[in-house]
N, C-alpha and C positions, 0 to 999 in steps of 0.2 A: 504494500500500500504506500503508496507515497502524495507529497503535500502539493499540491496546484495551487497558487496565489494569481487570481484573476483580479485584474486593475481598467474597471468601467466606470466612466462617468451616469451613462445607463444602466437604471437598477433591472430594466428588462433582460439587456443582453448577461448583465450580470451573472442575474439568475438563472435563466437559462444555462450558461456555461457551466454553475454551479451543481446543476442538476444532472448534464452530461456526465460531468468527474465525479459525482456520489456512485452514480448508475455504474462505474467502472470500478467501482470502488477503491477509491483516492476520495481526501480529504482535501474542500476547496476553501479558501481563505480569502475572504473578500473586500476590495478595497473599493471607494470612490473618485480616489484622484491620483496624482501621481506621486506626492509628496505621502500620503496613508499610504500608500503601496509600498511606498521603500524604507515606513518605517514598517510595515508587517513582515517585508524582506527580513531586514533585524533581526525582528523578533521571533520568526519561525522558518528562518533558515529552508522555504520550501525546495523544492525539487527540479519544479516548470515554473513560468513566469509566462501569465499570459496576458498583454497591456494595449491598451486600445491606444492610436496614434495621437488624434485630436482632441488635448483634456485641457482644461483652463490650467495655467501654471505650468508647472513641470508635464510637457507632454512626452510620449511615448518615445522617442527618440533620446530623449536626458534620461529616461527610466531603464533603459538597456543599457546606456553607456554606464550610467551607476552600479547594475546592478551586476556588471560586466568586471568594475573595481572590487566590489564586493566579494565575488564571487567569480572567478572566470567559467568553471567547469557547469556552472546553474544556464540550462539553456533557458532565453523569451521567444517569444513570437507575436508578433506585431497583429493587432486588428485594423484591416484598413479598409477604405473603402475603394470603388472604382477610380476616382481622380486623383486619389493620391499612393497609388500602388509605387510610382517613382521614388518616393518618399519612403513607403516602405522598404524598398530595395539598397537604398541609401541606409534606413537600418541596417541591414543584414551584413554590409560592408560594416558597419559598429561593432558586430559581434549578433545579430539576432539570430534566430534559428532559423527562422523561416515566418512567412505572414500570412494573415487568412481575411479571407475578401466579405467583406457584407454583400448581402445576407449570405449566412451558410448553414449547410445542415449537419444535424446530432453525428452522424457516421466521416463527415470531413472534420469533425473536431476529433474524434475520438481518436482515427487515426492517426491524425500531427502528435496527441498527445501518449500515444503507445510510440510513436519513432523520438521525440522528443525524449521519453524516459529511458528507450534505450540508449540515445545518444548519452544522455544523462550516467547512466549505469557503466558506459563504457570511456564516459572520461574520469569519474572516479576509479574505476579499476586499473587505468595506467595509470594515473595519478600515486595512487596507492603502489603500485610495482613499481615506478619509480622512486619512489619515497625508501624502498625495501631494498633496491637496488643502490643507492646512495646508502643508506647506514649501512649494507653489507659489506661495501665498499671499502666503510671504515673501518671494519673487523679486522681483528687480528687474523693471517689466513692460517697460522699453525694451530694444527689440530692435531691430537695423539692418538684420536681414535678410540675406540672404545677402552672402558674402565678394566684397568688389569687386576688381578687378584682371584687367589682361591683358596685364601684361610675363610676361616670359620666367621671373621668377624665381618670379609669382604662377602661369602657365602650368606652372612644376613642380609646386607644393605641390595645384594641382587632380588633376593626373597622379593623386599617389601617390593622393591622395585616392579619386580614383576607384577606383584597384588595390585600397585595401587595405579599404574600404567595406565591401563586401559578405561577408569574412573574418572571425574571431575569434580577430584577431591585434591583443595588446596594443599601441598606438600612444603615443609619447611626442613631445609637441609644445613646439618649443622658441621662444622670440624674445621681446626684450624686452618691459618693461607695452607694452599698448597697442596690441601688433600685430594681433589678434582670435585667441589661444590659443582662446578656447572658443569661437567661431565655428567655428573649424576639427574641434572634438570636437562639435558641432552638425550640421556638413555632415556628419559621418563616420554618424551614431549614424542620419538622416533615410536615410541611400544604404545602410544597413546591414537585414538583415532582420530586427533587433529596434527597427526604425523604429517598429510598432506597442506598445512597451513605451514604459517612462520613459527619460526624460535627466534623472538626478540629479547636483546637482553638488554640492563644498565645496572651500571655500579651506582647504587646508591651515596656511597661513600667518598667518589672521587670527585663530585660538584657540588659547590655553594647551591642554598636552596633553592633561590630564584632561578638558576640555570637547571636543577634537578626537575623542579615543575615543570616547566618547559619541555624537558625532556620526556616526561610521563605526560603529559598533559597535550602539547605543542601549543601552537600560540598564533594569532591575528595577525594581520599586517597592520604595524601603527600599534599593538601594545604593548612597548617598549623601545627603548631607543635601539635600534638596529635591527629591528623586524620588520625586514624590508620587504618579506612576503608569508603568506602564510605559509605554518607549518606544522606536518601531522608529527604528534606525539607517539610514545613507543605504546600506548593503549592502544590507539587506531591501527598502528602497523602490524599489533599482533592481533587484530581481530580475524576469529575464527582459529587461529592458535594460541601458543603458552608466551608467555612472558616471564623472564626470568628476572627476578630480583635481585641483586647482589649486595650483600654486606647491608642488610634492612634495618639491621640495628640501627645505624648510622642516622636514619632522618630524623627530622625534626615534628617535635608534637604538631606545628601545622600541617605539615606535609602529611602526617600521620592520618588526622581526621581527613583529610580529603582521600588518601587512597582506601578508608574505608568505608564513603560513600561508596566508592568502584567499588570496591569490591559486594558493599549490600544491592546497592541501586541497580549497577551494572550500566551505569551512565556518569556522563563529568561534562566540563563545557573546558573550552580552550583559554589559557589563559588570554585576557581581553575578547574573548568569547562572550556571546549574551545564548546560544540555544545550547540544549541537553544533546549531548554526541550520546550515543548507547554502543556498546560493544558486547561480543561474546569471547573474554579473553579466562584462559584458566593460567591463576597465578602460581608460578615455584619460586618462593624467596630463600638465600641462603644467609649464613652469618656466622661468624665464629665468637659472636656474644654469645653470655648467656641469657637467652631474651628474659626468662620467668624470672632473673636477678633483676633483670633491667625493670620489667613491672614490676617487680618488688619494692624498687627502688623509686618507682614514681618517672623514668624516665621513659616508658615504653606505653602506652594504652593496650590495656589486658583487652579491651573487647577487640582492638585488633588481633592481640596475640593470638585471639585461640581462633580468630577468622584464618589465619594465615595459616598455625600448625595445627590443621584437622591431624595429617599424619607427619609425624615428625622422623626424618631420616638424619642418622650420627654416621659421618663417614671417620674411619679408626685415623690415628696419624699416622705417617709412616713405623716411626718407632715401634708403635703396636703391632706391626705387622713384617717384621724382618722376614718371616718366610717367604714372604709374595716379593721379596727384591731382586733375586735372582731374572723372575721372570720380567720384571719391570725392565731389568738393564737390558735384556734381549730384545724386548719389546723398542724403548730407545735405542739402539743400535738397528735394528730393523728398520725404523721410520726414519734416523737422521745421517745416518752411514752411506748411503746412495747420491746427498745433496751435498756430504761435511769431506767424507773420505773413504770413498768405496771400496776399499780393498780391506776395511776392517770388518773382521765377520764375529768376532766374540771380546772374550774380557777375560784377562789369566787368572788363575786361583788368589795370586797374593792380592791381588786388586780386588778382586769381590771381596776379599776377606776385609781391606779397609774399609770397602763402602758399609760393611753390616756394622763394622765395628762404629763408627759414625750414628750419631743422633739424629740427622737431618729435621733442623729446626724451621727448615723449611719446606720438609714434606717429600710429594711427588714431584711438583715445581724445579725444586733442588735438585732432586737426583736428576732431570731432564737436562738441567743447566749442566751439573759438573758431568754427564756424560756427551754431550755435545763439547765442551772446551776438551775434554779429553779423548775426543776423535781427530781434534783439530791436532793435537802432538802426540799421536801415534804415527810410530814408522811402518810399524809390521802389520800382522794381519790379526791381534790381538791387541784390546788394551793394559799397557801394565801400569805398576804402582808409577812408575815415574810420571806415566802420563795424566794421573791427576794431578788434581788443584792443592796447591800447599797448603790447605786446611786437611785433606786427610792421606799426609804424607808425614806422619807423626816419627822421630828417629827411631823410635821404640816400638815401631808398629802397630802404635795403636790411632787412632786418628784423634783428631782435636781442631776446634776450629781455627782459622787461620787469626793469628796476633793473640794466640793463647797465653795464659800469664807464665813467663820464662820466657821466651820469645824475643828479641831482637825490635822495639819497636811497635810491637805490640797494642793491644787495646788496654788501657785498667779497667778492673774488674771495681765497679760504683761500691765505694762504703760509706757509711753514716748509718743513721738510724730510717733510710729511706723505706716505705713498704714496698712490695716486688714489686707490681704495676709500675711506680715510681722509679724503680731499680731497672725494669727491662724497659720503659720510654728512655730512659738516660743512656741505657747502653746500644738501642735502637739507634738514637741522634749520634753518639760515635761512630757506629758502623755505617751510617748514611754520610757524616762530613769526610769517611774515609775514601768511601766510595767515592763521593762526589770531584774531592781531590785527586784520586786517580782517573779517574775518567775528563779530568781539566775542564772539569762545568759543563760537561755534555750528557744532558739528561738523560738521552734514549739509553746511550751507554751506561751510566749510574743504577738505573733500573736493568739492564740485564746483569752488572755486577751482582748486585744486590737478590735479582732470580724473582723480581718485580714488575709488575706494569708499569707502563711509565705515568696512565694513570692516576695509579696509585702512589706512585712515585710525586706526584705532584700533590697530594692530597698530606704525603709525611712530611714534603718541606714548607706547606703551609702551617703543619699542626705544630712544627718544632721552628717555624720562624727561619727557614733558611732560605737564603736567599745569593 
């Protein structure tokens, strides 16, 4: 069903029209002039535009070109009579759709208005694949492919996985950077029957609010300074599929009440929007908060929380799962060994024995990093201990991070009376100015140092003031 907004100065021809588009079942919106017409545009966002030429004021030709700014992809069609059919055709160079001649009949309206609404249906649909095709654009393209593991605890997370897949039940996925959070809203979104739609994502965590909204939301032309056009937010692009939340903890209580309209309503307006957009989007948010601290604590809204974790998935850290490393590193050697250094087909005993012996505080992430820099300085057809990273080339064979305390140069290890939160931001901001000094201020590099997005990388040198 969609909205028809008809603009006659005649309440006869009005009507009529009006009763055409009920009869087809569309919703007609009725105006008397041109100026009530374009503010009904406004306010009901309709579908067609259908405006008679000759109206005291604003006539039919300023009502298309307006409604043309408004809306480019909204077709009109002019009503005109026999003497001014020239006029009309001069619309249509404006942008009109097409014109219809007085007097005419129930069957010539109805048709304009079935080709109108396909026209209509099929500029929103490139519209939207454009839209989809620009943010995919800006995607990261490495992908590792499906989630590796087959201990017991990665044997649960496929379970639910499996249960909750094919459902349109919101999923909240929990476990430190670097476990594969969106791997797992990946496998859900592919096993799910809006597998044939999008998988849109955003990091909650790496944009100021105002730019966050926006990005969930999208926004007007003219409601803000640099909204030079309109633009669909990651709700509309992922209408009819999943949208993936990242790091949800992270927003703000405003932000908070508005994605739980979305999520109750299943509608939002654009920021500088005035109509209700509606979508059919199923949300996966991740985070490596603990959210029910966060509501505890009064920083997170509990009616959000349990809207979001119907089913809640914990993905284990690496640590927890030293048996599934082996295959992990095979796995990375398989996907980056053909782009990095094809002649490398495995990894030698003493080398796997440092990586297990390692913590990896960085997870999957980590290990992906230091086996990629450790294909790059392999000679042979293995990699050995030498060709890791001098964090787990310990003399004693046991691994440690790299600027461990004895070390040459090293990081200090924070003391005072600080609590650990306090202890690991403090020693976060060391490893980030170290980073960032070896890499001579070059962000994208700093964030692959670090086994980072640069993203996110951009969101630690706001929080710790580096600059």
């Amino acid at each position: 069903m969609a909205t028809i907004l008809l603009i006659d100065d005649n309440e006869t021809i009005r009507d009529g029209l009006a009763h055409v588009v009920k009869k087809m079942g569309h919703t007609p919106v009725t105006a008397a002039s041109g100026k009530e017409g374009l503010e009904k545009f406004k306010a009901a966002r309709p579908d067609f535009v259908i405006t008679d030429l000759k109206m005291e004021g604003m006539d039919g030709v300023e009502v298309v070109r307006s409604i043309r700014e408004l809306d480019p992809d909204c077709p009109a069609m002019i009503i005109t009579g026999f003497g001014t059919v020239e006029t009309a055709v001069e619309a249509m160079k404006l942008g009109a759709f097409d014109f219809l001649i007085k007097p005419f009949a129930p069957e010539v309206v109805r048709l304009k208005v079935e080709r109108a609404l396909e026209l209509r249906n099929a500029r929103r649909a490139k519209g939207r694949l454009e839209a989809e095709n620009a943010y995919l654009r800006g995607e990261e393209t490495e992908r590792f492919g499906e989630i590796v593991g087959s201990t017991d605890a990665m044997k649960r997370v496929f379970g639910v996985i499996e249960r909750v897949a094919p459902t349109e039940t919101s999923v909240a996925v929990y476990g430190e950077s670097g476990t594969g959070k969106e791997l797992v809203a990946r496998a859900i979104h592919t096993r799910s029957r809006r597998a044939s739609g999008a998988f849109i994502k955003v990091n909650c965590g790496a944009l100021a609010e105002t730019l966050l909204e926006s990005e969930l939301f999208g926004h007007e032309k003219g409601a803000f300074t640099g909204a030079i056009k309109r633009k669909l937010g990651r709700f509309e692009l992922a209408d009819g599929g999943t949208l993936f939340l990242d790091e949800i903890g992270d927003i703000t209580p405003s932000l908070q009440t508005k994605l739980l309209r979305v999520l109750q309503e299943r509608e939002f307006e654009r920021v500088g929007g005035e109509s209700s957009i509606k979508v059919d989007v199923r949300v996966v948010s991740a985070t490596n908060k603990d959210l029910a601290k966060e509501v505890a604590e009064g920083r997170f809204r509990e009616d959000l929380y349990y809207r979001l974790q119907v089913v809640p998935i914990t993905i284990p850290p690496l640590r927890e799962r030293k048996d599934d490393l082996p295959r992990l590193v095979d796995h990375f050697i398989a996907k980056l060994a053909p782009r990095t250094n094809p002649k490398v087909t495995g990894i030698e005993d003493a080398a796997l024995a440092r990586l297990l012996a390692y913590r990896w505080p960085g997870n999957v992430r980590e290990l992906g990093n230091v086996i990629e820099q450790a294909l790059v300085f392999t000679d042979g057809e293995r990699i050995s201990p030498d060709a890791l990273p001098d964090a787990l080339r310990g003399a004693d064979g046991t691994a440690r991070p790299r600027g461990a305390p004895g070390e040459g140069g090293g990081l200090p290890v924070p003391t005072g009376e600080l609590a650990l939160p306090d202890l690991l931001d403090d020693l976060e901001r060391q490893l980030i100015l170290k980073a960032y000094s070896t890499a001579k201020g070059v962000k994208t590099e700093t964030a692959r140092l670090l086994g980072i997005k640069t993203s996110a990388l951009y969101y630690k040198l706001e929080k710790y003031g580096i600059s």
